[in-house]
VODO-295439 format. One record per atom (N, C-alpha, C): residue number from 1; z, y, x. Coordinates in nm, 3 decimals, padded with zeros to 5 digits. Example, Ala and Ser with C-alpha at 12.3 -4.5 7.8 and 13.67 -1.06 7.14 Angstrom:
<rs>
   resi        pz        py        px
      1    00.780   -00.569    01.319
      1    00.780   -00.450    01.230
      1    00.780   -00.330    01.320
      2    00.708   -00.225    01.285
      2    00.714   -00.106    01.367
      2    00.787    00.003    01.290
</rs>
This chain:
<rs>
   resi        pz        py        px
      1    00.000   -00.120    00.083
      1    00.000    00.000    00.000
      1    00.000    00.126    00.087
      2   -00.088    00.265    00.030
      2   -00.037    00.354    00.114
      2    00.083    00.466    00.124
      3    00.175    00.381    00.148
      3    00.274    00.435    00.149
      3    00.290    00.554    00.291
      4    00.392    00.689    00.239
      4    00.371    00.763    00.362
      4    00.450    00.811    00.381
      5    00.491    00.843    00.498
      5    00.588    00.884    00.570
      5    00.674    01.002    00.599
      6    00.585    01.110    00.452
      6    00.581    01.237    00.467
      6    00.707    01.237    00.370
      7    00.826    01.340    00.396
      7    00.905    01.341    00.324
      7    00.944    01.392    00.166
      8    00.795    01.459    00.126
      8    00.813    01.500   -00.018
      8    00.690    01.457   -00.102
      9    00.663    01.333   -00.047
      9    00.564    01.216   -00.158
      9    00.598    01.079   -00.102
     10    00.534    00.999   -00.212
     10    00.553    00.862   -00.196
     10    00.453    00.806   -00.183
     11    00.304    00.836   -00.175
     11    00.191    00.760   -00.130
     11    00.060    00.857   -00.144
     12    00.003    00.850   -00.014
     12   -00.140    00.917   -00.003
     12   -00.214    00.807    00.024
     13   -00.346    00.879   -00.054
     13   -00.473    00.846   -00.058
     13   -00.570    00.906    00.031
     14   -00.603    00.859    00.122
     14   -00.746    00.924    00.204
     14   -00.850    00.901    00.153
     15   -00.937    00.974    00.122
     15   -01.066    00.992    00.050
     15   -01.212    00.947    00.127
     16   -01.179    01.050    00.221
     16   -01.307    01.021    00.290
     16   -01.261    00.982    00.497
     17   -01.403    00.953    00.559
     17   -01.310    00.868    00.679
     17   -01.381    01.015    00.761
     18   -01.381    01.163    00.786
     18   -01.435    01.254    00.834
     18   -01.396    01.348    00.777
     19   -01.375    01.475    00.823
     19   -01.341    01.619    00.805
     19   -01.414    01.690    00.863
     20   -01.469    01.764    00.791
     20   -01.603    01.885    00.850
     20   -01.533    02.042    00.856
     21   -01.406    02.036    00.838
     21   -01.362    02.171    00.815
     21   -01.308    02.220    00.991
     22   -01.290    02.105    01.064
     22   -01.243    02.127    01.231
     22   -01.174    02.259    01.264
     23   -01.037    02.227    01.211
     23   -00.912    02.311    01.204
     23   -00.861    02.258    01.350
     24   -00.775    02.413    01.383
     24   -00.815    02.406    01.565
     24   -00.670    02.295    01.582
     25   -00.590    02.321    01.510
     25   -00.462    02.285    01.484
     25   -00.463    02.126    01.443
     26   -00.563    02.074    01.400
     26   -00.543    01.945    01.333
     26   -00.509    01.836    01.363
     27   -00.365    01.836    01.421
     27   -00.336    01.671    01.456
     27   -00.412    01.578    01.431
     28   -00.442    01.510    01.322
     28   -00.467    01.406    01.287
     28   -00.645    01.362    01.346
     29   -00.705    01.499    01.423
     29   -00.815    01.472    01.457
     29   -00.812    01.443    01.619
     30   -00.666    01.565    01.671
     30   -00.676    01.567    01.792
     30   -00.599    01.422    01.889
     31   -00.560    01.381    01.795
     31   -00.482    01.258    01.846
     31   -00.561    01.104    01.839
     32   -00.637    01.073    01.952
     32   -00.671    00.963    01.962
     32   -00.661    00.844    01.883
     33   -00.511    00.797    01.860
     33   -00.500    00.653    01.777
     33   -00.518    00.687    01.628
     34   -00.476    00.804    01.590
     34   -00.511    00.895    01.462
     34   -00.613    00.873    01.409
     35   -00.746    00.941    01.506
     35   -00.863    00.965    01.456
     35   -00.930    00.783    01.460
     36   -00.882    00.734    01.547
     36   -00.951    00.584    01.526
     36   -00.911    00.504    01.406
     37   -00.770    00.527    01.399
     37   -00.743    00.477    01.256
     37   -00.769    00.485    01.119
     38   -00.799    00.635    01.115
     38   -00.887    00.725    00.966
     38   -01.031    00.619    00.973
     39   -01.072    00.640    01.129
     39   -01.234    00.572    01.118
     39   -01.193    00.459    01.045
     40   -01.122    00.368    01.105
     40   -01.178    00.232    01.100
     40   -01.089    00.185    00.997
     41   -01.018    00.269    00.865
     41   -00.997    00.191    00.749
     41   -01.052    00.104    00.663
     42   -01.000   -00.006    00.650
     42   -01.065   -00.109    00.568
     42   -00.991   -00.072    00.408
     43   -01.033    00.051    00.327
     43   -00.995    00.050    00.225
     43   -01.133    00.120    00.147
     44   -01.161    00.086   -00.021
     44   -01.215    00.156   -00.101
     44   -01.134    00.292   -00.190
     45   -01.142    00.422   -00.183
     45   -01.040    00.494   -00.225
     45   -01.000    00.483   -00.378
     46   -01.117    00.414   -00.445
     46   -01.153    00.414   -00.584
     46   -01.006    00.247   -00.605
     47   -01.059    00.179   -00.532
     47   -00.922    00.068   -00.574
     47   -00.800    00.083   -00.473
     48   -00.814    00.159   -00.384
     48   -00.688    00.225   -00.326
     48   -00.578    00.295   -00.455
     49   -00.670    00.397   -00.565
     49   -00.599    00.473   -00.659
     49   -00.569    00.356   -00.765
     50   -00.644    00.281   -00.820
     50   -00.566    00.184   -00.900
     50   -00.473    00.103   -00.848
     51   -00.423    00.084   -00.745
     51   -00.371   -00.007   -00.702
     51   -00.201    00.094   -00.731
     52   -00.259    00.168   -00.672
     52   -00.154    00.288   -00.627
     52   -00.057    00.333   -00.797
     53   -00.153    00.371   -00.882
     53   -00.180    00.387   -01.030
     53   -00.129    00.281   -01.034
     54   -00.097    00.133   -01.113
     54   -00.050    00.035   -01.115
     54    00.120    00.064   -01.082
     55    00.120    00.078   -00.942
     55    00.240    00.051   -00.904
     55    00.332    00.144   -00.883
     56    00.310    00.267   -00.894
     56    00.384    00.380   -00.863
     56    00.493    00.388   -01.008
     57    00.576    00.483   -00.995
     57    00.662    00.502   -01.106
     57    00.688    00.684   -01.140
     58    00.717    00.728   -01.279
     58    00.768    00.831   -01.306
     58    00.804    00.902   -01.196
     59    00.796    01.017   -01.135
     59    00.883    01.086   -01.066
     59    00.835    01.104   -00.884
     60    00.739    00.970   -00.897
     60    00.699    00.981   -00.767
     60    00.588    01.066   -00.752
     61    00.534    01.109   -00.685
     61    00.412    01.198   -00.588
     61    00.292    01.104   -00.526
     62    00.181    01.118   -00.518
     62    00.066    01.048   -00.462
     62   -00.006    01.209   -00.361
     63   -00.022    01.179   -00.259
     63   -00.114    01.312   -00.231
     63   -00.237    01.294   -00.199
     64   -00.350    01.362   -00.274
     64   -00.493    01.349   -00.200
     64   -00.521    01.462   -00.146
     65   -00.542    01.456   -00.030
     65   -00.530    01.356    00.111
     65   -00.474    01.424    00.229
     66   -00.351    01.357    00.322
     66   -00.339    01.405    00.435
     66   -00.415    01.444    00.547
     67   -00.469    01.306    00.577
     67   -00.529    01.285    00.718
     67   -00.674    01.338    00.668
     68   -00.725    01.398    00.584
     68   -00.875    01.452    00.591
     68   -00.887    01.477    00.466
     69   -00.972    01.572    00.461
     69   -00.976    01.665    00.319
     69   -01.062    01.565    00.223
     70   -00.959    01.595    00.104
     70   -01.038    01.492   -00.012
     70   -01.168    01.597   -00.069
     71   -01.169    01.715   -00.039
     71   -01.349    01.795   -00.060
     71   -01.396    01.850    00.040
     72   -01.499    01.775    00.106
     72   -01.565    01.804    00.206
     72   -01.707    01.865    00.125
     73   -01.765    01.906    00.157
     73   -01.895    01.965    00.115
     73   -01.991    01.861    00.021
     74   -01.967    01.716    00.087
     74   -02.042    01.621    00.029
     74   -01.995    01.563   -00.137
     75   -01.862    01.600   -00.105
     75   -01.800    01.556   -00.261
     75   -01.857    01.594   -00.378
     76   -01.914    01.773   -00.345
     76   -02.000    01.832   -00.462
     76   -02.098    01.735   -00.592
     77   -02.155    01.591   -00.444
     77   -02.264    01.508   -00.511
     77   -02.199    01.343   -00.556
     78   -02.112    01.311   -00.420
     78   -02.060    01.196   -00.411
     78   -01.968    01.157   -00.523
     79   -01.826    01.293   -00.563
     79   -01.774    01.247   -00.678
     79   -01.643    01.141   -00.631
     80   -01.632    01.135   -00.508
     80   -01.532    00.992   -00.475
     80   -01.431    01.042   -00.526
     81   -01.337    01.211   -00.485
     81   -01.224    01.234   -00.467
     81   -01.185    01.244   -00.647
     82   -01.273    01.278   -00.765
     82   -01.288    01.299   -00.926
     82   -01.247    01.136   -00.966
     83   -01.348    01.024   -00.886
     83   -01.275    00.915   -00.949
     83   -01.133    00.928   -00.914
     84   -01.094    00.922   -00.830
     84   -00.953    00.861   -00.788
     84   -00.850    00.944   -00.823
     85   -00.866    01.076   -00.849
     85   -00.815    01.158   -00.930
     85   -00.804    01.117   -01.125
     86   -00.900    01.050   -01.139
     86   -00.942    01.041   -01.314
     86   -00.837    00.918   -01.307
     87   -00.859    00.827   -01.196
     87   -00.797    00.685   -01.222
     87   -00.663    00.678   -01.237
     88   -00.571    00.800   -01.120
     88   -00.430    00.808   -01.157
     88   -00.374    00.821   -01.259
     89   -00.528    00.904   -01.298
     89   -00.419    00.986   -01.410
     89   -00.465    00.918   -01.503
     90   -00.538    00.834   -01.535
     90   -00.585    00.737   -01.633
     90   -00.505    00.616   -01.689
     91   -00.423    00.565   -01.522
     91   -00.338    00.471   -01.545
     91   -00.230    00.477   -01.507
     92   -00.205    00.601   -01.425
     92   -00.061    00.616   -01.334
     92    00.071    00.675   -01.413
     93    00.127    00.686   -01.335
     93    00.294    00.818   -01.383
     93    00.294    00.890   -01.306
     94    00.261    00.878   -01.133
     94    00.276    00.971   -01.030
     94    00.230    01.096   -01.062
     95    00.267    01.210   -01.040
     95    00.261    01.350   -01.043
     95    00.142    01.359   -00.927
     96    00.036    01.400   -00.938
     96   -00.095    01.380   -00.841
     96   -00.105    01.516   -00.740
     97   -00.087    01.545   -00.626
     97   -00.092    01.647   -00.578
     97   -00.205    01.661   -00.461
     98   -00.323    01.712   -00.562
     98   -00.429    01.709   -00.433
     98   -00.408    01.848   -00.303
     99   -00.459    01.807   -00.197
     99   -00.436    01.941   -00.086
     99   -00.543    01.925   -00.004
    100   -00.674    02.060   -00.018
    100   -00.693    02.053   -00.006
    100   -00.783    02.203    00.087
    101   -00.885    02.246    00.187
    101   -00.881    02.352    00.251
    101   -01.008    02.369    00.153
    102   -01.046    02.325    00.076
    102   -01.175    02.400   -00.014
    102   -01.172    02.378   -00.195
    103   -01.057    02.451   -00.215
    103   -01.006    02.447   -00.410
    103   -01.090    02.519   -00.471
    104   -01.191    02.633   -00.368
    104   -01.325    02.614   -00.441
    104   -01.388    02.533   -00.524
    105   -01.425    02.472   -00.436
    105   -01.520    02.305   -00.497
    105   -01.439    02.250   -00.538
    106   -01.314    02.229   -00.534
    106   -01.209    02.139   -00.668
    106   -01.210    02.198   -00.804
    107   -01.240    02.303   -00.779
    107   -01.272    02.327   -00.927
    107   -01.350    02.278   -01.000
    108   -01.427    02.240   -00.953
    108   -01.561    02.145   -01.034
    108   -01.483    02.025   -01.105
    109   -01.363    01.983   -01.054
    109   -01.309    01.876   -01.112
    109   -01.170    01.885   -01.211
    110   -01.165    02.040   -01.241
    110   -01.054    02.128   -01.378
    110   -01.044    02.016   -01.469
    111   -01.132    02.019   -01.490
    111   -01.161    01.898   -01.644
    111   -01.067    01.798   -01.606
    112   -01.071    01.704   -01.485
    112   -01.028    01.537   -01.472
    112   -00.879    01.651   -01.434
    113   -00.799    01.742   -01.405
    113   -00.707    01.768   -01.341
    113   -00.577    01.855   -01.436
    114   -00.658    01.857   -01.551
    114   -00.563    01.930   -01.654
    114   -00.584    01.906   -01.774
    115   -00.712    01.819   -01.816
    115   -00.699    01.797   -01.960
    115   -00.667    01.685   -02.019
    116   -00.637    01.623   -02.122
    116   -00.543    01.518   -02.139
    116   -00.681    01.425   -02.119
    117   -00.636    01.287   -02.041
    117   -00.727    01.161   -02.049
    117   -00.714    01.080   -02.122
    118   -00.837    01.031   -02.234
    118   -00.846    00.927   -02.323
    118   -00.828    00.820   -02.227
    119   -00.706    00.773   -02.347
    119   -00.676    00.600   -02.320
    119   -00.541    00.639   -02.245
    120   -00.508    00.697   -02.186
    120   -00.370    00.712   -02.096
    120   -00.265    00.731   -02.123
    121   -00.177    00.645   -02.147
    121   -00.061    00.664   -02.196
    121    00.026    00.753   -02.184
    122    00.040    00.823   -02.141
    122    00.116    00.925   -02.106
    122    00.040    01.056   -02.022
    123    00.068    01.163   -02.007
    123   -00.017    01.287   -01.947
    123    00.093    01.311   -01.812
    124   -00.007    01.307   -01.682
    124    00.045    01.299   -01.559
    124    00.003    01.441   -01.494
    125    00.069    01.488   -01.423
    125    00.026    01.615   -01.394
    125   -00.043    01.596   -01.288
    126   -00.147    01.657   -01.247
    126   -00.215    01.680   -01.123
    126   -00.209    01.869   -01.058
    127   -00.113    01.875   -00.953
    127   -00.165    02.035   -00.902
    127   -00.273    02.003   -00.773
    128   -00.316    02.067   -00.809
    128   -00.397    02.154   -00.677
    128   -00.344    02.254   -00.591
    129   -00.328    02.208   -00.476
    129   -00.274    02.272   -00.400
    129   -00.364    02.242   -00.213
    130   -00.306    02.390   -00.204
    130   -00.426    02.447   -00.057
    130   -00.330    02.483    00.059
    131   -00.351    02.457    00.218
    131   -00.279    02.502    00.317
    131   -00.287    02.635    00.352
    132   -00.218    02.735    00.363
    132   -00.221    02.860    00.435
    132   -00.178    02.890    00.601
    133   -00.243    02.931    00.664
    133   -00.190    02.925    00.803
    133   -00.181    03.077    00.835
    134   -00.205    03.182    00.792
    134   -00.204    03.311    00.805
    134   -00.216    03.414    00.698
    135   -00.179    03.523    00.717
    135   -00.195    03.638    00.567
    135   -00.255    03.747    00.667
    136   -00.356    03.719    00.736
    136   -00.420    03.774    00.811
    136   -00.536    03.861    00.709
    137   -00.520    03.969    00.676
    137   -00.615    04.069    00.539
    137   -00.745    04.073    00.584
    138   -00.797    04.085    00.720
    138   -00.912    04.017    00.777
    138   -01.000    03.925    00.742
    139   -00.883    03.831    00.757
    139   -00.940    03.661    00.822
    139   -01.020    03.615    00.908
    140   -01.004    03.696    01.018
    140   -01.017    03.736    01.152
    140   -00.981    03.563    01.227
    141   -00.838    03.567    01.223
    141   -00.762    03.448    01.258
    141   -00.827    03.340    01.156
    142   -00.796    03.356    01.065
    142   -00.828    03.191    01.010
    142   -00.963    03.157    00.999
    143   -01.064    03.253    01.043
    143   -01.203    03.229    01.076
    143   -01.214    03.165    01.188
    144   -01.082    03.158    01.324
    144   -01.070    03.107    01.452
    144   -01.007    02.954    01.379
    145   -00.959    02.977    01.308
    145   -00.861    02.840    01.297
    145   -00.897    02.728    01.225
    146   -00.956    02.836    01.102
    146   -01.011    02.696    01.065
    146   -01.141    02.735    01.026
    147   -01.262    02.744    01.108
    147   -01.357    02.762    01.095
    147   -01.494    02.718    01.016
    148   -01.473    02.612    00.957
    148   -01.561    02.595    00.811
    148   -01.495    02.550    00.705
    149   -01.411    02.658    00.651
    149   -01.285    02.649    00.523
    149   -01.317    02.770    00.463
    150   -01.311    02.803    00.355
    150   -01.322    02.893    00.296
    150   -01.204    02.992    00.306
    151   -01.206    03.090    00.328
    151   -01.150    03.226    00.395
    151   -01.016    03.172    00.311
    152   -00.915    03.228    00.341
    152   -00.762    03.255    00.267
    152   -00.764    03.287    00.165
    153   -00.822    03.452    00.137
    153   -00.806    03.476   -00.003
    153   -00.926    03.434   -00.145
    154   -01.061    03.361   -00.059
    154   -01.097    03.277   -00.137
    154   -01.039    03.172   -00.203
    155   -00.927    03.060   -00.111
    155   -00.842    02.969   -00.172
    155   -00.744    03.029   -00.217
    156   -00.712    03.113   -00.222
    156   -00.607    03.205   -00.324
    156   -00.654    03.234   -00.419
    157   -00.777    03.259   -00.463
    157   -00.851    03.315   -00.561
    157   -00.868    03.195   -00.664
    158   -00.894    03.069   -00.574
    158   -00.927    02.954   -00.658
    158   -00.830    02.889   -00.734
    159   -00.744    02.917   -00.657
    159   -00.587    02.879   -00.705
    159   -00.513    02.951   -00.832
    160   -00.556    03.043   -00.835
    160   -00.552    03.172   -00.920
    160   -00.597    03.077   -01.055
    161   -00.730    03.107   -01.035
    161   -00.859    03.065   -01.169
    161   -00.768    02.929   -01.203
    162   -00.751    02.824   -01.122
    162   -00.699    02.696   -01.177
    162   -00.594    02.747   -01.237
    163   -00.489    02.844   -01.248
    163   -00.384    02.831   -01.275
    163   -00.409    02.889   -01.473
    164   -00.533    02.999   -01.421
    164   -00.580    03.064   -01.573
    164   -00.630    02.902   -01.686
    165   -00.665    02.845   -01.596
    165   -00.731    02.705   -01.702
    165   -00.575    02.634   -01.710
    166   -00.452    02.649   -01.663
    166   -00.382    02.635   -01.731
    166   -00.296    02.508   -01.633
    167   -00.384    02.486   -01.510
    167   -00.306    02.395   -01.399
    167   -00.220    02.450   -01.338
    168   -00.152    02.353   -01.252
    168    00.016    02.367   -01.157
    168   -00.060    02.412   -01.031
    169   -00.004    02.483   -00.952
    169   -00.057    02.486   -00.826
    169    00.041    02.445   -00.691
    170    00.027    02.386   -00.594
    170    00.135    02.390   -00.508
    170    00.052    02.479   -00.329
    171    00.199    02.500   -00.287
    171    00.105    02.549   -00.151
    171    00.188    02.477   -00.019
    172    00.091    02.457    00.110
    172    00.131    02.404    00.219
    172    00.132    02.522    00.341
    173    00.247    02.565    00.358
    173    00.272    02.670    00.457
    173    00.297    02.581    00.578
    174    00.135    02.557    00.665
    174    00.155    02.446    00.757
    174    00.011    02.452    00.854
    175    00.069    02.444    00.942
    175    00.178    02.465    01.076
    175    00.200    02.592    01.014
    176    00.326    02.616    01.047
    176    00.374    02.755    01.076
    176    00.375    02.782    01.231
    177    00.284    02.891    01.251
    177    00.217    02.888    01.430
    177    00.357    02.988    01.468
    178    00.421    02.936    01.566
    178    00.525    03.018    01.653
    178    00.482    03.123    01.745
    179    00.416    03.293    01.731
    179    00.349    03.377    01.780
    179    00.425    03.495    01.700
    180    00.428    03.594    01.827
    180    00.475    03.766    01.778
    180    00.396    03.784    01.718
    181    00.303    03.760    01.630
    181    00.170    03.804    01.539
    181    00.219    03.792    01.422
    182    00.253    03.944    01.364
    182    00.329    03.929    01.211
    182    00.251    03.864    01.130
    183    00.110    03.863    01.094
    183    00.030    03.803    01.021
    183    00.092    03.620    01.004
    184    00.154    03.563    01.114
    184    00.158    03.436    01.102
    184    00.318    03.392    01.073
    185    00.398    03.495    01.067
    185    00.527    03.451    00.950
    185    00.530    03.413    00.829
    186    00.623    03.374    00.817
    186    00.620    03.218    00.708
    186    00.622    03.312    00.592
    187    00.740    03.424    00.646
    187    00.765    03.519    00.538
    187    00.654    03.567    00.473
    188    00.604    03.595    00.572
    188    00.471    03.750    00.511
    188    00.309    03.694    00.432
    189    00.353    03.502    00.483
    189    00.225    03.449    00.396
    189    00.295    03.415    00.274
    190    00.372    03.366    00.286
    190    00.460    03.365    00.137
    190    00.466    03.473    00.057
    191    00.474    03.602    00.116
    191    00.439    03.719    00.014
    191    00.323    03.713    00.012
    192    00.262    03.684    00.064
    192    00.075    03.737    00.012
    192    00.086    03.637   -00.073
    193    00.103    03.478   -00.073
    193    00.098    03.403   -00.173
    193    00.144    03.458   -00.349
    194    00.215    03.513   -00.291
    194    00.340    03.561   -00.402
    194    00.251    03.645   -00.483
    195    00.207    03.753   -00.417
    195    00.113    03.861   -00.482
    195   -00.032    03.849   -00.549
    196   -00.111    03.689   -00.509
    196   -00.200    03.657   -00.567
    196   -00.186    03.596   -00.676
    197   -00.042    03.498   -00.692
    197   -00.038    03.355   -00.727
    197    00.088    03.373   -00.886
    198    00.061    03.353   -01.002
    198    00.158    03.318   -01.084
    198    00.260    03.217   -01.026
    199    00.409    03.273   -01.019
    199    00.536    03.230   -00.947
    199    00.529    03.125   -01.063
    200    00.503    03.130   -01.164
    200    00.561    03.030   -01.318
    200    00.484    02.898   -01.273
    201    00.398    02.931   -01.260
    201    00.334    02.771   -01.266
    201    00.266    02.726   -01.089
    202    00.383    02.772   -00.993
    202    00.387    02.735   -00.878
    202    00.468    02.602   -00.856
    203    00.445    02.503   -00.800
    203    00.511    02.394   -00.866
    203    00.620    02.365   -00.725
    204    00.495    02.404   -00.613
    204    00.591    02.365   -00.465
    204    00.512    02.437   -00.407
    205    00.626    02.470   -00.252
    205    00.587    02.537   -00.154
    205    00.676    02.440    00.002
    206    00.498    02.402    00.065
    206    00.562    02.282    00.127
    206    00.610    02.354    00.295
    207    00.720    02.371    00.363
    207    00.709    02.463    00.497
    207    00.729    02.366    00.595
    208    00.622    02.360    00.717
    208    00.638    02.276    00.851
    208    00.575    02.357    00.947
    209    00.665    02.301    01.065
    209    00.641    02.318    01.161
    209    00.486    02.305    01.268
    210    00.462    02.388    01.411
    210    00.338    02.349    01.452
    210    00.380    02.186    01.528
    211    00.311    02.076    01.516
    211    00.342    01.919    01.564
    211    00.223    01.917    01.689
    212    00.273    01.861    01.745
    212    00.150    01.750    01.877
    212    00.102    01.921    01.960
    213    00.202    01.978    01.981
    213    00.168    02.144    02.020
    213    00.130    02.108    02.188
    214    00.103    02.014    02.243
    214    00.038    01.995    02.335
    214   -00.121    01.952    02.347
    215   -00.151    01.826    02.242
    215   -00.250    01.811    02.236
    215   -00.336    01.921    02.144
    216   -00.282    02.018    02.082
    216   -00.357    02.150    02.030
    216   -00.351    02.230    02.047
    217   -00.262    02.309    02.147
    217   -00.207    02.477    02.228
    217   -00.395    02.501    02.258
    218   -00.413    02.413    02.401
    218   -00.512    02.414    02.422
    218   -00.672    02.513    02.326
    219   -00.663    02.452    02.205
    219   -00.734    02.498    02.092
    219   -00.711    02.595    01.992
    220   -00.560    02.642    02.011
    220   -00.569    02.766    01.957
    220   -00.622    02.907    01.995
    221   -00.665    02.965    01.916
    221   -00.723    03.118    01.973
    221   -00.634    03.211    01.976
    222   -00.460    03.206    01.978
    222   -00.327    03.278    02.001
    222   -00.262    03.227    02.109
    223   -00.196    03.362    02.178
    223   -00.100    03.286    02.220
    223    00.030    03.200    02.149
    224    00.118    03.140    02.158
    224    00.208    03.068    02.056
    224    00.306    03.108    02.178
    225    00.432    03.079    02.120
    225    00.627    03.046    02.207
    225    00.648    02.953    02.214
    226    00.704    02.878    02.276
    226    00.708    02.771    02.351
    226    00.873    02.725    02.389
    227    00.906    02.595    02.362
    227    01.059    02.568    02.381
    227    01.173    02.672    02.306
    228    01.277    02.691    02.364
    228    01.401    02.761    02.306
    228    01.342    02.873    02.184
    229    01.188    02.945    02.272
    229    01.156    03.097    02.197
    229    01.077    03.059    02.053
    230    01.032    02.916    02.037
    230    01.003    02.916    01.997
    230    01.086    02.834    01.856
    231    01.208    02.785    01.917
    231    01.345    02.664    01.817
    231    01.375    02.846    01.730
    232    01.393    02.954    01.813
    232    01.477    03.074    01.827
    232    01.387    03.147    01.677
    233    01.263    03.136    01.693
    233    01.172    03.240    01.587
    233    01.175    03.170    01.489
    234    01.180    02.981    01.473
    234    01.175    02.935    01.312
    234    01.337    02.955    01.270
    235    01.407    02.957    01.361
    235    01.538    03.013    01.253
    235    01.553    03.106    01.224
    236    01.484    03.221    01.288
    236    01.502    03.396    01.255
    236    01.408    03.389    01.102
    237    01.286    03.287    01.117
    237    01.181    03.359    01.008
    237    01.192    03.240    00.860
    238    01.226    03.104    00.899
    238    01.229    03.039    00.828
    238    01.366    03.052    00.730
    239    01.473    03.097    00.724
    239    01.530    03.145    00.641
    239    01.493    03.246    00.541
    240    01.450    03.363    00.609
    240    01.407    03.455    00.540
    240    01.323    03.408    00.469
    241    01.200    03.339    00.476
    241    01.114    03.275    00.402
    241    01.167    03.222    00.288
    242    01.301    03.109    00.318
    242    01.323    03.050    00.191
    242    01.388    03.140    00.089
    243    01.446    03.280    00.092
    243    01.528    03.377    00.067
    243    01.410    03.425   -00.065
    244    01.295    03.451    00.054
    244    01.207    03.507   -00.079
    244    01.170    03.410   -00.160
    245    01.140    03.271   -00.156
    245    01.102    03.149   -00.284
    245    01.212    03.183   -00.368
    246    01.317    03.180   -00.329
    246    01.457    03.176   -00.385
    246    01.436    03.254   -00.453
    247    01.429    03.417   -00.457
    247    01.402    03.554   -00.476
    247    01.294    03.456   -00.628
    248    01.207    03.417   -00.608
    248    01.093    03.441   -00.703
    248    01.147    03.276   -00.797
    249    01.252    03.197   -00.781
    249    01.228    03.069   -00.881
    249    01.168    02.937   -00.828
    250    01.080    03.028   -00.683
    250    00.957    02.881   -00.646
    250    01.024    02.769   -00.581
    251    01.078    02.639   -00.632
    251    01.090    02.567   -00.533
    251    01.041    02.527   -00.426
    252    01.069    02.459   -00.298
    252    01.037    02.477   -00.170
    252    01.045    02.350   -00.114
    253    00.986    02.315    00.009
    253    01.072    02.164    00.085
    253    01.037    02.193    00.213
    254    01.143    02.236    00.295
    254    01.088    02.198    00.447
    254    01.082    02.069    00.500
    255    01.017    02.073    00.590
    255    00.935    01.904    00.597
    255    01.100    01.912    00.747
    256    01.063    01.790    00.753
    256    01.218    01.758    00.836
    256    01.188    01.774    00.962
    257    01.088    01.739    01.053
    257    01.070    01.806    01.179
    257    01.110    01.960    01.184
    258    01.108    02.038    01.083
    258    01.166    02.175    01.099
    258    01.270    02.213    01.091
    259    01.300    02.084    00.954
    259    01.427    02.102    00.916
    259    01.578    02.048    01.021
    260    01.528    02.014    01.119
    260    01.626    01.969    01.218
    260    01.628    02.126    01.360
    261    01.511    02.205    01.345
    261    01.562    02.324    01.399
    261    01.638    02.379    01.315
    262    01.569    02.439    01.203
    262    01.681    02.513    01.098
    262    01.747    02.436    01.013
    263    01.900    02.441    01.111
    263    01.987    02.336    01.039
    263    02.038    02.388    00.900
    264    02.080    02.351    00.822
    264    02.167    02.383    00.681
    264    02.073    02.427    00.583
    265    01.970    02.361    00.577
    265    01.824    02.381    00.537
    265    01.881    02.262    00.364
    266    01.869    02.325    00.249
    266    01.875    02.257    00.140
    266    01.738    02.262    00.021
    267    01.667    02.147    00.058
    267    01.542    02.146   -00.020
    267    01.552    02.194   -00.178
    268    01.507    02.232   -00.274
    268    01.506    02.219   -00.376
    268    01.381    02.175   -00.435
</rs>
């Protein structure tokens, strides 16, 4: 089963075995046994989700997709990431939380993600939800970072529209890059989030740390802090951050690699 390891779901689905969006930051590409493993899955995603659907229960989380974006450009025609989305929610209980760097093109799939499915016993929620790595008003930076993703306040925008058709949205404040560059506080993307995004039907706001900061320093286009300066800036900024969710209602989860710098850290 794909069960995962991430601390605020209980099973992801990988969609596709490639990511065309080549985010400078992307573990899961820059790490050798990683990227061989995405290749060489022996799974169909379509009976990956029934299987998953089947066995999951009330209360749990499914995410599409960690390790590589469930809408790559090709999905527009292919349609894989709509089945496996239709199937959860066709047969599942899990609360479906797709994440993805282009909610553009997820929109094409509103219909399978918010309206009730014939035959399904029960109505499962699916949000849509997108990573932010900067509140850069530019997008200067996230044109460096993640260079074939649709700009920031385009996936803010999309997020927006889904929320007018009446869907949940969640957001992934991830990596949070450790740099004197106000644009890349946790705080100050969380307010830009704040200012695009209906707080009511924000469902989560996921906060982690930058990971594998060796095999990706290299590839960033910032400088970043490094050791103590850098344990020193997620406790100065990552509080404040949770201060303002708090401030607005939004529940939050810091992922636990962070949550072991900023100790006394209480998820909600």
């Amino acid at each position: 089963m794909p069960k995962t390891g991430v601390d605020y779901a209980d099973y992801n689905i990988t969609v596709y075995r490639s990511c065309p969006y080549n985010c400078v930051y992307c573990w899961a590409w820059r790490v050798p046994v990683m990227a061989s493993r995405i290749r060489r899955g022996r799974y169909v995603p379509s009976v990956e989700a029934e299987r998953v659907a089947l066995r999951c229960r009330a209360g749990e989380r499914v995410v599409v997709s960690f390790t590589s974006d469930p809408y790559p450009f090709e999905e527009a025609w292919r349609n894989w990431t709509r089945g496996v989305i239709l199937t959860l929610r066709r047969y599942g209980e899990c609360t479906v939380m797709v994440l993805t760097k282009n909610p553009v093109l997820a929109l094409k799939d509103r219909d399978v993600m918010v309206s009730n499915i014939a035959g399904a016993p029960r109505y499962v929620e699916c949000w849509l939800g997108t990573t932010i790595t900067s509140a850069d008003t530019t997008d200067m930076f996230s044109a460096k970072l993640e260079p074939n993703s649709p700009k920031t306040d385009l996936r803010l925008r999309a997020l927006k529209e889904f929320q007018r058709e009446g869907g949940y949205v969640w957001v992934s404040v991830e990596p949070i890059i450790p740099t004197r560059m106000k644009c890349f506080r946790p705080e100050t993307i969380v307010k830009k989030v704040i200012d695009v995004l209906d707080t009511d039907k924000v469902k989560l706001v996921v906060l982690g740390r930058l990971n594998y900061v060796r095999q990706v320093r290299r590839n960033l286009p910032i400088p970043i802090l490094n050791g103590k300066e850098a344990e020193e800036w997620y406790r100065e900024h990552v509080p404040e951050t949770i201060d303002i969710l708090r401030e607005h209602g939004i529940k939050y989860h810091v992922k636990k690699e962070l949550a072991k710098t900023v100790v006394g850290v209480v998820n909600v």
